[in-house]
C-alpha angles and dihedrals in degrees: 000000000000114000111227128192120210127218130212083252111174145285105242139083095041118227135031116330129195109204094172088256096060151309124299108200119208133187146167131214122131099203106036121119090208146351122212128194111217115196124203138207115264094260088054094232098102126059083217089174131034102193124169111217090250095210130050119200098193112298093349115087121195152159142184113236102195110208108037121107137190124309097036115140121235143162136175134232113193120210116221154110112323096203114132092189092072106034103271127123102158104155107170089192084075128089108219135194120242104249081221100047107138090212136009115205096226144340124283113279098227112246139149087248086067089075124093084213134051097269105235099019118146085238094051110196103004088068116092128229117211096193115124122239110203102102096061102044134087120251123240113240119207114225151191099219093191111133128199086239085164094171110000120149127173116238096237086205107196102235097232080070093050126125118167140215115202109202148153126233093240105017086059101047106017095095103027102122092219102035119110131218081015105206100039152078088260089053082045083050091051122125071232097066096026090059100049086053103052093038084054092043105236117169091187143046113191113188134210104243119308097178120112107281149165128263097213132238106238087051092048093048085053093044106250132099148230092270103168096040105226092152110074126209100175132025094194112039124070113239112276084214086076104038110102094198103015096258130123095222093075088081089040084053088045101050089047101058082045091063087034087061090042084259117129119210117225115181119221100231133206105204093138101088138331136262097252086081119189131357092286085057129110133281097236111139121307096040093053098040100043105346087168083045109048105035124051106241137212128250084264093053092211088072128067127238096233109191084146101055099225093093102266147057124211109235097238095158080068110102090221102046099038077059077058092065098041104049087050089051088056100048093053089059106036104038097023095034084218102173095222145326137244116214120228104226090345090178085076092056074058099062121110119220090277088052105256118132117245126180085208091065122138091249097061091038086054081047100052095043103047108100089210093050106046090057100066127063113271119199119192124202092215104212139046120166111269120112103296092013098142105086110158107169096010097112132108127239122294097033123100116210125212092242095205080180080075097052095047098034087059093041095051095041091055098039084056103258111170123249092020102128100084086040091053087039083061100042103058096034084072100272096276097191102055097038111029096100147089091021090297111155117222101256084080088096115092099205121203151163102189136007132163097293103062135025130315125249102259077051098058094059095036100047131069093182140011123280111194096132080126079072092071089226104102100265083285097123130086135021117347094182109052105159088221131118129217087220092231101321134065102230134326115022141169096201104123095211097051095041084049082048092057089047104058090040088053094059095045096055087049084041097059087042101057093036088056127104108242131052122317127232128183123186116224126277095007090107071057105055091237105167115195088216088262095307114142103181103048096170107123097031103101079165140096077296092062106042134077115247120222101177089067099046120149095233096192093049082057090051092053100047093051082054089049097043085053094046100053078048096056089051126065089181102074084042097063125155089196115074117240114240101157092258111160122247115241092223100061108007097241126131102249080229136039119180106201149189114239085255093069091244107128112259108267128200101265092046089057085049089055105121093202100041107134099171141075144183133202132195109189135176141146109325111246111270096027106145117242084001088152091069085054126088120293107236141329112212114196136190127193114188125184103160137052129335104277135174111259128213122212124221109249101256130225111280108274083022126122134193112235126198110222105155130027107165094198090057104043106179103040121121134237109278133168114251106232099185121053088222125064139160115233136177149259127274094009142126121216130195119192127171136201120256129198101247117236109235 
């Protein structure tokens, strides 16, 4: 065995450190004895080094290690008080992961050694377990994370031209006939992939997590896994579950054939809690190394604060571990290029120290204030469950929140709910009432029908109830309340009627998406009609559930939505930043916004209190205020039907001004084609865009 000799190194940056001489080891805890950096043999079997960090710079301990490269494994056991009643859970028999490590060479092996605590022991966790852990742990991998980017440039996409695309690593390439490496950042990073994107016209791609996560006990012991990674065992490190060959330059070579293809690339990212969950979780990272630091307590500091449900809450109103974030944040975006973020129940990074949610938070003020961050798109899930956790439109600029009042508005408007005009009104004008203020622009708003957590959007118009009996709970899990309709058939069905019925449907619900105000999302493989067999919480399905299926693509709705994507493109009016309130331009005297009766007559009180109202018009142009507005298109004039073939009639256009039919959602493959007549009979269940042209003489 080598003999090393380590050196007091620095304390910054944390983590490990390659400086083509050695290795500076950096950690934080504030109430460890000692910290100690175990190395291990290339083949990660052997501890080969115990070393202690040597210095400590306030609550960070380090040390410089000369000699050793990239690719050495490594891991930390921290010395300490194992009192659980007050906070402390330091087991030095324990391996634990850098909170900072770049890569891990694999996922925890359950077993009992993993706990902190003797498993079955009449104290529960206030015993103490003295196995050591070690053999069922990942190692730690130091890296040089430098990338060959040559030109690589982000797209710096303006969000009033986003449209998202909301997918998961696997779910997305494991079944695609042409893609190689399927199930990986290599298979994302596929001609394949890259094609059907830019042929759709995503701007885009927002992934499940790809951080490094658990997959947790109670699903290993059934079977299953955690397929969509929401417990995260490394903020730093991409999952080795989709690394091809084991090397972090697999996402760099991903994003940049992204950019290189005009997509940018925005993690969905878990810094809400960990992945070692309550008290009876395992001792993992966090917990062994500063267990009263890392995670917020309860009054009783054996207990955890759980606004997240999944047993913990990450301390982010702690200095040390809100630099965490941070510096995790960062690295995503310098050394990963990553475009932007979304926040899993971000309400919870708002909570003060006594639990209440405040805009003003430390977190969003680290955000607002970093010159790396507040370049890239943030996206913010506005709830989590804690007391005051639903926060839709409580965030601050230049945050965009996930409106599920979009998604169920629209739902419950095309499946016939009573009084859901003025609701759908709302909803594609940009959803006013929740985002007109602060100076937020009205692509704030994320709009969506479907995303991961819920059906799909075959589903919503084949099931009438959930089906997630495959996730061993009962069917307990998961939404209750879905706003969708079978359409006369619970599932599956040959019936031709019914199958023409969820089409339709199907268009409608993707019409009235693209046509909104706010920022569209599509979840993957709806353009191509994937159904997920009814189930509504596929978390833990990294199966045929999970995955997108090609080989049974809808090709005309593919073809649709393509149509539907280009059109929203071609038409900055239905893209606007400024809300629409019918306030009249000052160039032509004109509301930028009329909401109108199929007759043509303006929508009147009574008319919006109508129960039973199932139509309704939209006359759209350049918000007022909109600079240069007067170089811009004329008008966009939309119809959403969903009830029984009526005569229409069009607004009087602007002299040498014509109507133009674009959409019609009833007739899919129709062509644009000028109306010639004011008056026109449409049909049923259908959505119609028409613009204004400039007339020939």
């Amino acid at each position: 065995m080598p003999q090393l000799r380590i050196l007091a190194g620095r304390a910054d940056p944390l983590g490990a450190t390659f400086d083509g001489d050695g290795v500076n080891f950096a950690v934080f805890s504030q109430h460890a004895r000692r910290l100690t950096l175990c190395l291990f043999s290339a083949d990660g079997k052997t501890e080969t080094h115990r070393l202690d960090l040597p210095e400590r710079d306030g609550d960070v301990w380090h040390g410089y290690v000369p000699g050793l490269r990239p690719g050495q494994l490594y891991g930390l056991r921290a010395d300490g008080p194992y009192a659980p009643a007050e906070g402390h859970r330091f087991n030095y028999n324990k391996l634990l992961l850098d909170p900072y490590a770049k890569r891990l060479t694999r996922h925890p092996v359950w077993h009992d050694a993993l706990m902190g605590y003797t498993v079955g022991a009449a104290e529960a966790d206030l015993s103490f377990d003295r196995r050591d852990s070690a053999k069922y742990m990942p190692r730690c991998v130091v890296e040089d994370p430098s990338f060959a980017w040559g030109p690589d440039r982000p797209p710096h996409r303006d969000i009033a031209e986003t449209v998202i695309y909301e997918a998961h690593v696997k779910g997305l390439t494991q079944l695609h006939p042409d893609v190689p490496n399927p199930g990986t950042f290599l298979g994302l990073a596929s001609d394949p992939v890259l094609d059907h994107l830019q042929s759709l016209g995503i701007t885009a791609l927002e992934l499940l997590p790809a951080q490094a996560f658990l997959n947790d006990r109670f699903l290993v012991e059934k079977g299953l896994v955690n397929y969509w990674g929401y417990q995260t065992l490394g903020f730093f490190a991409p999952d080795p579950r989709y690394l091809s060959h084991g090397q972090i330059a697999e996402f760099q070579h991903m994003v940049a054939r992204m950019h290189a293809a005009g997509i940018e690339v925005i993690m969905d990212v878990v810094y809400n809690h960990t992945c070692e969950g309550s008290e009876l979780g395992p001792t993992l990272s966090f917990r062994g190394l500063d267990n009263r630091s890392y995670y917020r307590l309860q009054e009783d500091p054996r207990y955890y604060i759980n606004d997240t449900g999944t047993g913990n809450t990450l301390n982010v109103n702690h200095p040390m571990v809100l630099r965490m974030v941070m510096d995790s944040l960062r690295y995503w975006v310098e050394v990963m290029h990553v475009d932007g973020f979304r926040f899993d129940l971000c309400a919870t990074l708002g909570r003060r120290a006594r639990g209440g949610f405040d805009r003003s938070a430390s977190f969003f003020d680290a955000i607002r204030q970093d010159p790396v961050l507040t370049r890239v798109k943030l996206i913010a899930e506005p709830w989590d469950i804690g007391p005051g956790g639903y926060q839709l439109g409580g965030f601050p600029p230049p945050f965009l929140e996930w409106n599920d009042k979009y998604r169920d508005g629209i739902r419950r408007f095309w499946r016939g709910d009573a009084h859901q005009v003025p609701e759908l009104a709302d909803r594609m004008a940009g959803s006013a009432i929740q985002f007109d203020h602060s100076g937020r622009p009205a692509t704030s708003s994320i709009n969506f029908l479907t995303a991961h957590d819920g059906f799909t959007l075959m589903d919503v118009v084949s099931y009438d109830a959930k089906h997630n009996q495959a996730n061993g709970e009962e069917n307990r899990d998961g939404h209750s309340e879905n706003f969708s309709d079978n359409m006369g058939a619970e599932g599956p069905t040959d019936d031709p009627a019914i199958i023409e019925a969820r089409a339709r449907r199907r268009r409608n619900l993707l019409a009235t998406l693209l046509l909104s105000q706010g920022t569209p999302m599509l979840l993957a493989g709806d353009e191509l009609g994937n159904s997920q067999q009814g189930n509504n919480n596929a978390y833990c399905q990294d199966n045929a559930i999970g995955w997108v299926d090609w080989d049974a693509a809808d090709q005309g709705f593919l073809d649709f939505t393509r149509r539907l994507i280009a059109f929203r493109r071609a038409h900055p009016i239905l893209r606007q930043k400024r809300f629409l309130h019918s306030r009249t331009r000052p160039a032509d005297g004109l509301p930028d916004l009329f909401w109108l009766r199929p007759d043509g007559q303006e929508m009147t009180p009574a008319d919006w209190a109508e129960p039973d109202l199932r139509v309704l018009c939209a006359e759209l142009r350049i918000a007022a205020g909109t600079p240069d507005y007067a170089q811009r298109e004329e008008a966009i004039f939309l119809v959403l039907n969903n009830g029984a073939p009526l005569d229409l009639v069009l607004p009087e256009p602007p002299e040498g001004w014509r109507w133009r039919l674009h959409l019609d959602s009833s007739r899919p493959e129709l062509e644009p084609q000028l109306v010639e007549d004011a008056r026109l009979r449409i049909d049923g269940q259908s959505v119609l865009a028409f613009d204004l042209e400039r007339a020939l003489d």
